[in-house]
C-alpha positions in Angstrom: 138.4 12.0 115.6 137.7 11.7 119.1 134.0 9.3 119.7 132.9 8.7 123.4 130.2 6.3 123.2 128.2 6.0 126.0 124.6 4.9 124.9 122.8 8.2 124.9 124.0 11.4 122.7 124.4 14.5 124.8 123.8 17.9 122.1 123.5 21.1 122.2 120.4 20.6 121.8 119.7 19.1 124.8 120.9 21.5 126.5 118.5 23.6 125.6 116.9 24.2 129.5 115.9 27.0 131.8 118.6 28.2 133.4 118.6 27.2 137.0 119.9 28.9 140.1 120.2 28.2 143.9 122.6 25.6 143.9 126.5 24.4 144.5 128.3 22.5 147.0 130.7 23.3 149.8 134.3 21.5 151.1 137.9 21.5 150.2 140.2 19.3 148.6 143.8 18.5 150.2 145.1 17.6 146.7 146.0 21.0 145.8 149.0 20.8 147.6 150.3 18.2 144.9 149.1 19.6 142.1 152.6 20.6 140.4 153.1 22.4 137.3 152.6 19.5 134.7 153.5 19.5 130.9 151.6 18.0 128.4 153.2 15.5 126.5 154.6 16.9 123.0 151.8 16.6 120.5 152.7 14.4 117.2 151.9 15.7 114.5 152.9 13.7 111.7 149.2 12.8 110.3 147.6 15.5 107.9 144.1 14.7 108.9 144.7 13.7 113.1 141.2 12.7 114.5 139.8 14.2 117.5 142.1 12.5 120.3 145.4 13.8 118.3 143.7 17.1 117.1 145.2 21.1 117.9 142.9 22.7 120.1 140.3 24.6 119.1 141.6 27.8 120.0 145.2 28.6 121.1 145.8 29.7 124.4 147.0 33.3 124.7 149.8 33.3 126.8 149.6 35.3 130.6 149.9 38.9 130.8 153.4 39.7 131.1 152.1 42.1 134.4 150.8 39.0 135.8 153.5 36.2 136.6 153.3 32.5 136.0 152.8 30.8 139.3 154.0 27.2 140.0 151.4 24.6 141.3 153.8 23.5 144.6 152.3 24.5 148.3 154.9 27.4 148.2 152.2 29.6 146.8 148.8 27.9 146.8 147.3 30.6 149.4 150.3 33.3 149.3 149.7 36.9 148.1 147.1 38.3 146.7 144.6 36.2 145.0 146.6 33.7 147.0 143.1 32.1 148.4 141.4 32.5 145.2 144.1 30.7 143.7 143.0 27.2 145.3 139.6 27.3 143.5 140.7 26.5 140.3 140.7 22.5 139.3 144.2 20.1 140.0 144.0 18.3 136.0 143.8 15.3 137.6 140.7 16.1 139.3 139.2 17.8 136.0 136.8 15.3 134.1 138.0 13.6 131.0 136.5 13.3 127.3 137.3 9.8 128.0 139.4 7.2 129.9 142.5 7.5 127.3 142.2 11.8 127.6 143.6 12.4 131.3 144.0 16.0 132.1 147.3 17.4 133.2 147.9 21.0 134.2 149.8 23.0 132.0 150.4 26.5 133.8 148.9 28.6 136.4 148.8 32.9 136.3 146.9 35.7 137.5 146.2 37.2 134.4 143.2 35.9 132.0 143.8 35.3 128.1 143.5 38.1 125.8 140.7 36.7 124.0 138.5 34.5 126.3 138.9 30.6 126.2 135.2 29.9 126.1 134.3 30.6 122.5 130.6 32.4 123.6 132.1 34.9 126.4 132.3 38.2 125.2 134.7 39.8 127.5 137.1 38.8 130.5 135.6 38.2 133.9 137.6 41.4 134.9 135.3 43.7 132.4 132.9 41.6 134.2 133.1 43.3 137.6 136.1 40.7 138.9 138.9 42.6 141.3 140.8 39.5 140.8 141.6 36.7 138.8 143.4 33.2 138.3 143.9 31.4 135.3 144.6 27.5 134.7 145.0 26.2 131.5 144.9 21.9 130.6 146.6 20.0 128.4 145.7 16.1 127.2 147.7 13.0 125.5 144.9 13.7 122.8 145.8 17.5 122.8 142.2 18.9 123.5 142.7 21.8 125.7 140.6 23.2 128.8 141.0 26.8 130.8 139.5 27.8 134.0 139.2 30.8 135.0 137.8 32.0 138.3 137.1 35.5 139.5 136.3 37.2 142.6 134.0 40.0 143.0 133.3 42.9 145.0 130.2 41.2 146.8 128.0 38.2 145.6 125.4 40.4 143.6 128.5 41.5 141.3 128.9 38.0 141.2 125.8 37.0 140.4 125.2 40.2 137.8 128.2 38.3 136.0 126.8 34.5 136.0 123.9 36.1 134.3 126.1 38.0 131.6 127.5 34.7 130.9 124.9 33.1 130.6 123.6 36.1 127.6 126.8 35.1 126.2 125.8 32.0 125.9 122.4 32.5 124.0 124.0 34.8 121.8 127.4 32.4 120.6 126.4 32.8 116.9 127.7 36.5 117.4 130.9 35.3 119.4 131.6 32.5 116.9 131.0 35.3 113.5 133.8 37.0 115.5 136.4 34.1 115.6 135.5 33.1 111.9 133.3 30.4 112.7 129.8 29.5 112.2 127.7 27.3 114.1 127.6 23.8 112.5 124.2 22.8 114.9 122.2 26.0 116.2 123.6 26.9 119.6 121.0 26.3 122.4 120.8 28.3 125.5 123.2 26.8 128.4 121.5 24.4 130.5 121.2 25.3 134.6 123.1 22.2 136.0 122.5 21.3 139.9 125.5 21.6 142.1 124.3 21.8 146.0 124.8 25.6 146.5 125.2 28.7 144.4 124.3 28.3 140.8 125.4 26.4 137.6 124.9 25.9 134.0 126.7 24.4 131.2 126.4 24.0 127.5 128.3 22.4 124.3 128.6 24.0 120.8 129.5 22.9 117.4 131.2 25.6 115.1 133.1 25.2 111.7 135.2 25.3 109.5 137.7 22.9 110.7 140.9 23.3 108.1 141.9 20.2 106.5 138.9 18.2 107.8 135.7 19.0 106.4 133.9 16.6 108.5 134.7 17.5 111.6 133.8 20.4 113.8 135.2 22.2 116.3 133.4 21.1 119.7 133.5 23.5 122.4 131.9 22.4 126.2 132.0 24.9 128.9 130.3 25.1 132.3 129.8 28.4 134.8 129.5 28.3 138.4 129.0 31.0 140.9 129.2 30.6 144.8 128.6 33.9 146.6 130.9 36.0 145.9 133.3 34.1 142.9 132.6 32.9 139.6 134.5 30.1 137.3 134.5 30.1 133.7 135.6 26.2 132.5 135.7 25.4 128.8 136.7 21.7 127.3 137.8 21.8 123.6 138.5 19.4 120.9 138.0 18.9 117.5 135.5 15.5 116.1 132.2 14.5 114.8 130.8 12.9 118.1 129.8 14.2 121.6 128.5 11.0 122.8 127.9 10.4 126.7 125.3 9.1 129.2 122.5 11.4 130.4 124.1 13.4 133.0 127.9 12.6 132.2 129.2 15.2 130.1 132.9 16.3 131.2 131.1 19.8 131.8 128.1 18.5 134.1 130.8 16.5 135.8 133.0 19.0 136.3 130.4 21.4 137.5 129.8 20.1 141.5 133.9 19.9 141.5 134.1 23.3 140.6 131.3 24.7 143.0 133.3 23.0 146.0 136.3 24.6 145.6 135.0 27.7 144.9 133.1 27.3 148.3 135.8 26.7 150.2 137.8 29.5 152.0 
C-alpha cells in the first residue's frame, strides 16, 4: 500500500471548507519545451495483493477520441493549431507533485479529446458539456502506477468559465451519486471540496475514499483532485492510487500543491 507519513493526516474530512474564490497566480514556465512524450515504466505485476505504490489505477484511462489526434510533447507543436496555446497549460510530469519522493510523475500522452468517462471520479460530465469550445488532455503515469489526468478547457468568456468551476464544484458535493455510478461507495463520507488559495482566479480541491477494492479488502481506492479557473479556462487534475493512508503535512497534499502550478500556466498566454 502506498503510506506518506508526514506528521499530520490530511482527510476528506478536512477538506470540508467553504469554497473560496478570487484567487490564482500568473507566469510561464520554459520547461514545456522539454517536456517529451514519456512512458511509464511497465508495471509488475507478479504480486496478487500489490500495495498502493505497485497498485492499477483506480480507473483506466479511456483512450483519445479517435477525431482528436495524439499530440507529442516536443516544441514542434506546443502552441501550433488550434488549441495550440491552450495546449501549454496543462502540467510537464515532472513539474506535477508527487504522492511521495519514490512516486515521480512522468507524462504518458497528450490529445485534444477528453476521456469518455471523466478521470475525476465526482465530475459528472466532460468540460465540453460544460460550456468548453476546446480542450486538451494529459494523462500521468508513476514507477508506483498511480495515475493522474489533467484536463484544461477554454471557454467562450470567463463567466462560462466560471458557471463551470461552480458545476464542479456541485460535483463534488454530490460524489456519493458519481461513485453509485462507477460501482463504488464511499468508504469515509465525501466532504465538500475545499477552496485552496492560488494568487488569482479561483481554486479548490478535495480527496475521496471509495470501495470495493478487488482482492484487497483493506484498501480503498483514493481519489485527490483539484480545479482551477483563471478568466477564461478551467483545469480539471485528479491523482489516483489505491492504499489505506493519505498522510501529509497541513497544506502539502499533491492536490494543494499542484493547485498554484496549475493556476500559472493557465494564466499564461
Amino acid at each position: 500500500m502506498l503510506r506518506v507519513r508526514p506528521t499530520v493526516r490530511a482527510t476528506a474530512a478536512a477538506a470540508a471548507l467553504v469554497l473560496m474564490s478570487g484567487l490564482t497566480a500568473c507566469g510561464s514556465d520554459p520547461e514545456e519545451a522539454n517536456a517529451g512524450t514519456e512512458t511509464a515504466p511497465a508495471a509488475d505485476t507478479s504480486s496478487e495483493h500489490p500495495d498502493a505504490s505497485t497498485t492499477a489505477p483506480t480507473e483506466p484511462q479511456e483512450p483519445p477520441d479517435s477525431s482528436s489526434p495524439v499530440e507529442p510533447d516536443g516544441p514542434s507543436s506546443s502552441t501550433t493549431g488550434p488549441g495550440g496555446g491552450l495546449r501549454t497549460a496543462l502540467v510537464p510530469g515532472n513539474q506535477l507533485p508527487s504522492l511521495n519522493a519514490e512516486s515521480a510523475w512522468s507524462t504518458a500522452q497528450t490529445s485534444r479529446s477528453e476521456p469518455q468517462l471523466p478521470a475525476w471520479v465526482c465530475q459528472r460530465v466532460s468540460l465540453i458539456s460544460n460550456g468548453a469550445v476546446t480542450t486538451w488532455t494529459r494523462s500521468y503515469t508513476s514507477a508506483g502506477r498511480s495515475t493522474a489526468t489533467q484536463v484544461v478547457g477554454e471557454f467562450a468568456d470567463a463567466r462560462s468559465a466560471q458557471l463551470a468551476f461552480e458545476s464542479l464544484a456541485a460535483n463534488g458535493r454530490d460524489c456519493a451519486a458519481q461513485l453509485e455510478e462507477r460501482g463504488r461507495e464511499a468508504v469515509r463520507p465525501p466532504a465538500p471540496l475545499a477552496g485552496l488559495e492560488v494568487g488569482q482566479g479561483q481554486a479548490a480541491w478535495g480527496v475521496v475514499f471509495s470501495g470495493p477494492v478487488r482482492g484487497a479488502p483493506d484498501d480503498a481506492h483514493i481519489d485527490a483532485a483539484v480545479i482551477v479557473q483563471t478568466a477564461d479556462r478551467v483545469s480539471v487534475l485528479s491523482m489516483s492510487h489505491i492504499g489505506q493512508d493519505y498522510n501529509y503535512e497541513t497544506g502539502q497534499t499533491p492536490p494543494e500543491l499542484a493547485g498554484p502550478v496549475v493556476a500559472t500556466r493557465l494564466a499564461a498566454d
